[in-house]
C-alpha positions as CSV (number, residue, x, y, z in Angstrom):
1,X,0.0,0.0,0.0
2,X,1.4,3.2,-1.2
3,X,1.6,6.3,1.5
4,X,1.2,9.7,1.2
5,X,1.4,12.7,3.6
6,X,-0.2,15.6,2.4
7,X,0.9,18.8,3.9
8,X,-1.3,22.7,2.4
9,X,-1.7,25.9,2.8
10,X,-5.3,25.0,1.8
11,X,-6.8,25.5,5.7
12,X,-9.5,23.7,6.8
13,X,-12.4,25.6,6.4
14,X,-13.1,25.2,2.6
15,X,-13.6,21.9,0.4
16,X,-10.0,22.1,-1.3
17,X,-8.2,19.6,0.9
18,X,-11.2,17.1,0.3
19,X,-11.3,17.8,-3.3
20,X,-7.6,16.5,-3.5
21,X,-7.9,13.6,-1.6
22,X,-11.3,12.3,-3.4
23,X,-9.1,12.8,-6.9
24,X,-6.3,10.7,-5.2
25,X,-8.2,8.4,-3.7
26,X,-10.0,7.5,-6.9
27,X,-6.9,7.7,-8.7
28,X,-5.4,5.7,-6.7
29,X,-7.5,3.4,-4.3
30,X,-5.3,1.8,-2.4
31,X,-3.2,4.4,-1.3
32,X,-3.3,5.6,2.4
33,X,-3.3,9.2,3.3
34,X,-1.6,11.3,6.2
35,X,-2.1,14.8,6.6
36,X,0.6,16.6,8.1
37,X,-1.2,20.2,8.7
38,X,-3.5,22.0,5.9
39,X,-2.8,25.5,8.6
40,X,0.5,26.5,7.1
41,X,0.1,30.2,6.7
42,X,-1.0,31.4,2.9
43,X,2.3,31.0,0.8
44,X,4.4,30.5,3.4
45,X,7.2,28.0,2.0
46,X,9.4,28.3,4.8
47,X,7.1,26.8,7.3
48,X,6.2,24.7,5.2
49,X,9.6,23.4,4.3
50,X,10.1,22.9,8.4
51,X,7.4,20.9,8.8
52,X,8.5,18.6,6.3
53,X,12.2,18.3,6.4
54,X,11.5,17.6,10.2
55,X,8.3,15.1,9.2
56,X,9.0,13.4,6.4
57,X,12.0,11.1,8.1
58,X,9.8,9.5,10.5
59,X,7.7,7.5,7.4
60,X,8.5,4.4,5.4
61,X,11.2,5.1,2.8
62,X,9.2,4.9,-0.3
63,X,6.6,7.5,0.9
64,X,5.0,10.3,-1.5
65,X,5.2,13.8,0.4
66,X,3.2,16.2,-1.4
67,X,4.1,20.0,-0.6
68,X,0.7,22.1,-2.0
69,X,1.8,25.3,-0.5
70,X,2.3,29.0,-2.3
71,X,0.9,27.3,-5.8
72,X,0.3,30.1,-8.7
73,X,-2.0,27.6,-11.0
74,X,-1.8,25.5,-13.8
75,X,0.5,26.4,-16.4
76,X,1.5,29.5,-14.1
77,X,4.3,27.3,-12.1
78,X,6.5,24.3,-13.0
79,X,5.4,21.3,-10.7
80,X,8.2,19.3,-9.8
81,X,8.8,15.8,-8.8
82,X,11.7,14.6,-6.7
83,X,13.8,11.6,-4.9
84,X,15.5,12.3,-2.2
85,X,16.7,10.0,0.4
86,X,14.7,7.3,-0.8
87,X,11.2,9.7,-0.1
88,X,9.5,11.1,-3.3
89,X,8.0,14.6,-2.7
90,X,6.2,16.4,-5.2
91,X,5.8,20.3,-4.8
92,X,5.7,23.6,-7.0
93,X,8.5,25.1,-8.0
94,X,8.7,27.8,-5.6
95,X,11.8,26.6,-3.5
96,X,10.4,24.8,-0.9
97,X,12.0,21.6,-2.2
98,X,15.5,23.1,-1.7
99,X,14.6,24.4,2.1
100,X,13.6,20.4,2.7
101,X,16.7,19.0,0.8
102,X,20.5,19.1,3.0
103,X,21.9,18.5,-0.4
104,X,21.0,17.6,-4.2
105,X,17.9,14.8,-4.6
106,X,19.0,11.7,-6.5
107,X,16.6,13.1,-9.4
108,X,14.3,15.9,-10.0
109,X,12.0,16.0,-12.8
110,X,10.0,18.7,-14.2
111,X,6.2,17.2,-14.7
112,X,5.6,17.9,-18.5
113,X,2.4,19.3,-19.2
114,X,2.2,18.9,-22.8
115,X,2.9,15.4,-22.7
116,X,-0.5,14.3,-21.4
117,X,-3.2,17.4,-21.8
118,X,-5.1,16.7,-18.3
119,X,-7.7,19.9,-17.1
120,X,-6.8,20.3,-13.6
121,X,-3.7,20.7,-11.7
122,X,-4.9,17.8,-9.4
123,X,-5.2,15.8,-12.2
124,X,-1.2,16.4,-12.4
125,X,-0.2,15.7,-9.0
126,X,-2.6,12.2,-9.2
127,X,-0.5,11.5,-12.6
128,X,2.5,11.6,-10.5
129,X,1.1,10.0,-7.8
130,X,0.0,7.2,-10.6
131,X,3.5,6.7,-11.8
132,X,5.5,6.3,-8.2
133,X,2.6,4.2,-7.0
134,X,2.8,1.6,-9.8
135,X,6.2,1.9,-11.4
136,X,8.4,3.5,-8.7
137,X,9.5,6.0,-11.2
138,X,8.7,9.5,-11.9
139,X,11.3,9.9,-14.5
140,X,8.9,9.1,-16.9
141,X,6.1,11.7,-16.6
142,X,8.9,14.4,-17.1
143,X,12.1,15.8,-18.0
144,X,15.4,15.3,-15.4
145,X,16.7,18.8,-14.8
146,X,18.9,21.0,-12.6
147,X,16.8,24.5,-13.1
148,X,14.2,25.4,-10.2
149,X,14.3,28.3,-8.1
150,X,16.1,27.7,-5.2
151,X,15.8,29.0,-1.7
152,X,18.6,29.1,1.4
153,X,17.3,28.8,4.8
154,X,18.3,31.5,7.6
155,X,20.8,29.7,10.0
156,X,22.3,30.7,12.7
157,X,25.3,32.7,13.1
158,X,28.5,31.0,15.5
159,X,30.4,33.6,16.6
160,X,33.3,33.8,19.3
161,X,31.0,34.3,22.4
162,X,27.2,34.8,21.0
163,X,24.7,32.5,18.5
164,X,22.8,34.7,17.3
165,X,19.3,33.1,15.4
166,X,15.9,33.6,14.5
167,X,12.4,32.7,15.7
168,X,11.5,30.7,12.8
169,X,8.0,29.0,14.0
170,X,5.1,29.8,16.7
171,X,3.2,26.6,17.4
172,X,-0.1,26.2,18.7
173,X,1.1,26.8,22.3
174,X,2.7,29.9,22.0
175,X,5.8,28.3,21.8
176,X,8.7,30.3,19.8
177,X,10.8,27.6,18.2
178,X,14.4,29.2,17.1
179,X,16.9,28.1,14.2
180,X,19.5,27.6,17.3
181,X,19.9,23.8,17.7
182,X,21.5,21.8,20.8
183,X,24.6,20.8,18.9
184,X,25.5,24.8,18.3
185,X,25.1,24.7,22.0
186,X,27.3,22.3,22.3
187,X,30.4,23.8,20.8
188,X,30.6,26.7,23.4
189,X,32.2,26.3,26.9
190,X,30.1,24.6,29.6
191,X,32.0,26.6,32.0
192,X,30.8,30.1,30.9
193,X,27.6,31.8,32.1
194,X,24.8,31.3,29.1
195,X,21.6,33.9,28.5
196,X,19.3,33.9,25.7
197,X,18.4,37.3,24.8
198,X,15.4,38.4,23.5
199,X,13.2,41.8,22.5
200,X,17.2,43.5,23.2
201,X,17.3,43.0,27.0
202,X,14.6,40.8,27.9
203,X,16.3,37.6,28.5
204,X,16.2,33.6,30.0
205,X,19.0,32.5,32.4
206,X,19.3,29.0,31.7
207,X,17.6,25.8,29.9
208,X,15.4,23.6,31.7
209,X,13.9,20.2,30.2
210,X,10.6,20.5,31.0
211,X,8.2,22.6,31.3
212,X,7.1,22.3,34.7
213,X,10.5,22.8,36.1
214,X,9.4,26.3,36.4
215,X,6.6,27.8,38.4
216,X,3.0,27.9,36.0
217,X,3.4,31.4,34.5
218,X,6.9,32.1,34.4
219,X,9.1,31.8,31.3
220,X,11.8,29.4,30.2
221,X,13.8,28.2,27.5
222,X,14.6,24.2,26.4
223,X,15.1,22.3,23.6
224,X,12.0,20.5,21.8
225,X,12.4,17.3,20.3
226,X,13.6,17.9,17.5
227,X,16.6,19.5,19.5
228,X,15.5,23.4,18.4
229,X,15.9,25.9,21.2
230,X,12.5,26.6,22.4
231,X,11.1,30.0,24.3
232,X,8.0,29.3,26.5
233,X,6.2,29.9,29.4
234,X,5.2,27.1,31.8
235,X,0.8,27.1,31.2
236,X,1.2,30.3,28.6
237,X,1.6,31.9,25.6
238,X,5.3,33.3,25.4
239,X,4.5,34.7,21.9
240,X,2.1,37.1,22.7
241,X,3.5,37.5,26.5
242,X,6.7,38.0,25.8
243,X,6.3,39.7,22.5
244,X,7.8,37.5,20.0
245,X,7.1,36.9,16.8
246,X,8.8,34.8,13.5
247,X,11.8,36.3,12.2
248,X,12.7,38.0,15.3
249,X,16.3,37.8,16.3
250,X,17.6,35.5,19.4
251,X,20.5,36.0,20.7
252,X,22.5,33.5,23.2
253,X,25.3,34.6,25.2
254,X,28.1,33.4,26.5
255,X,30.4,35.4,29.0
């Protein structure tokens, strides 16, 4: 049975994400379907790429990730199709494919839509679906190439006694998930005094592991589990309480 995770800027208050799954589910009856989140903000590829390059390594090798995120319409955009690490993904090209990939896929094809005159863009993505699904090969319902747009992620910056990163995802708790991972962490002394700065002199002392190792309503910093320095507050909303927002700068400290 073939798998697919299905990850949209769609939302979930219109009939789009249903549309697409009826076509792939009659294009494709035995396939099984996974929805990652149809809440990534409109046209936000970024987001979208974190989700997946975070997601898509905890499914079977072998699994279809479709990326419908920031699409400009049939004929309008180049849909691609990709192997990478022995996943498929299919996605507009719009650079969210390089923000998921660490380095070059084993193939990237360019769906050809002259080859087969089909109405709808879902009626594209189901072709591709069609060809991994039965003939583990998208090579065939395309052209191989090496021109897309490409996009570089922000990471963080090492210097001699400071990271300094970005707030690069709120979740649903308030949570402000940084760029900053555990292993940069890692590379400074142990010995030296460490502060996260924040909103310029608004800062957190140390990193806990949980949140209830602080008192309810009081602020903290830890890594999630995907090892991303997290800001929070124990039972709150650090976002909005301690006014942070994507994109804005994090800075930790070491003196």
């Amino acid at each position: 049975m073939a798998l697919i995770t299905l990850l949209t800027d769609f939302g979930d208050k219109d009939y789009y994400v249903g549309l697409f799954k009826g076509d792939l589910s009659v294009a494709c009856p035995s396939v099984k379907i996974v929805d990652i989140s149809h809440s990534i903000p409109p046209y936000d590829i970024v987001t979208a790429a974190f989700f997946s390059k975070n997601v898509y390594t905890h499914f079977p090798k072998g699994t279809i990730h479709i990326i419908r995120v920031f699409e400009q319409g049939l004929g309008k955009q180049k849909l691609l199709a990709a192997k990478y690490d022995n996943h498929y993904f299919i996605a507009p090209d719009n650079g969210v494919l390089t923000l998921i990939f660490d380095g070059k896929p084993d193939l990237i094809v360019e769906v050809d839509f002259k080859q087969v005159k089909l109405d709808t863009l879902e009626d594209y993505y189901c072709r591709v679906v069609k060809e991994i699904t039965f003939n583990h090969n998208i090579g065939a319902i395309g052209v191989a190439t090496s021109k897309y747009l490409e996009r570089q992620a922000k990471i963080p910056v090492l210097q001699q006694d400071k990271i300094i990163g970005n707030v690069i995802y709120i979740d649903n708790f308030g949570n402000a998930i940084t760029n900053i991972h555990e292993k940069d962490i890692l590379r400074y002394d142990k010995e030296k005094q460490m502060r996260i700065n924040y909103r310029r002199s608004d800062f957190i002392d140390r990193i806990v592991k949980n949140y209830n190792d602080v008192p309810q309503s009081y602020s903290l910093a830890r890594f999630n589990s995907l090892g991303y320095l997290e800001l929070c507050i124990n039972c709150g909303h650090a976002a909005d309480l301690l006014g942070l927002a994507k994109d804005d700068a994090i800075q930790v400290i070491f003196e």
